[in-house]
C-alpha positions as CSV (number, residue, x, y, z in Angstrom):
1,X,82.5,91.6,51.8
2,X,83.3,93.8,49.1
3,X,82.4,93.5,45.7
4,X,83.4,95.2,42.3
5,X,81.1,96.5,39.6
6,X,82.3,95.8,35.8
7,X,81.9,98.2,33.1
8,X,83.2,97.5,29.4
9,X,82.4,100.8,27.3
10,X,81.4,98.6,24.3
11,X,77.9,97.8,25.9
12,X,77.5,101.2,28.5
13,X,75.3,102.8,26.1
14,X,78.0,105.7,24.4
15,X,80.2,105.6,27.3
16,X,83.1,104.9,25.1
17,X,87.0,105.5,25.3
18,X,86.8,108.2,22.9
19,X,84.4,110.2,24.6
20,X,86.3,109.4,27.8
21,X,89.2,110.7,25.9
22,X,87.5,114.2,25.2
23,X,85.9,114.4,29.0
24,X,87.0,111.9,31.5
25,X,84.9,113.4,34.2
26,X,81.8,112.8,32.1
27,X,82.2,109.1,31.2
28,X,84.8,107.4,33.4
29,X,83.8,110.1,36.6
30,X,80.0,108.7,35.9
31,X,81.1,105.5,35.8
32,X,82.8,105.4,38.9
33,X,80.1,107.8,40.8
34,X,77.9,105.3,40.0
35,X,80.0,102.6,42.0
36,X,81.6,100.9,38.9
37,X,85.0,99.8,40.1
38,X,86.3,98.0,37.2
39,X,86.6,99.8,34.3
40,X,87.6,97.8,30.7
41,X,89.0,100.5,28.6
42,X,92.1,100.8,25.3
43,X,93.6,103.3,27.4
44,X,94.5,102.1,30.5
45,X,97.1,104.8,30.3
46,X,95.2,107.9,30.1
47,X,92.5,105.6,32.5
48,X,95.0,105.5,35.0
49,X,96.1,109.1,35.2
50,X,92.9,110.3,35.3
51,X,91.9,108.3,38.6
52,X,95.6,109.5,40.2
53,X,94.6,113.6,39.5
54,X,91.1,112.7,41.4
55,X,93.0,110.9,44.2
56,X,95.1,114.2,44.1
């Protein structure tokens, strides 16, 4: 069974869009190294573009 892991930035402890927005790989690439698969975000666009270049 598989099961997702929820992050909102608002309670990670300064994981926050902005930062993401300045270094994706050091906020939402922690995130998801550390097995967070939903990630609540304000920019779902520049969210989603980052996972598609790591897929890349």
């Amino acid at each position: 069974m598989r099961s997702s892991a929820w992050c909102s930035g608002r309670f990670s402890g300064g994981l926050t869009d902005s930062a993401a927005l300045e270094d994706p790989d050091a906020i939402w690439g922690r995130m998801m190294a550390a097995g967070i698969s939903v990630i609540q975000t304000d920019q779902p666009a520049a969210l989603k573009a980052y996972i598609e270049a790591r897929r890349a």
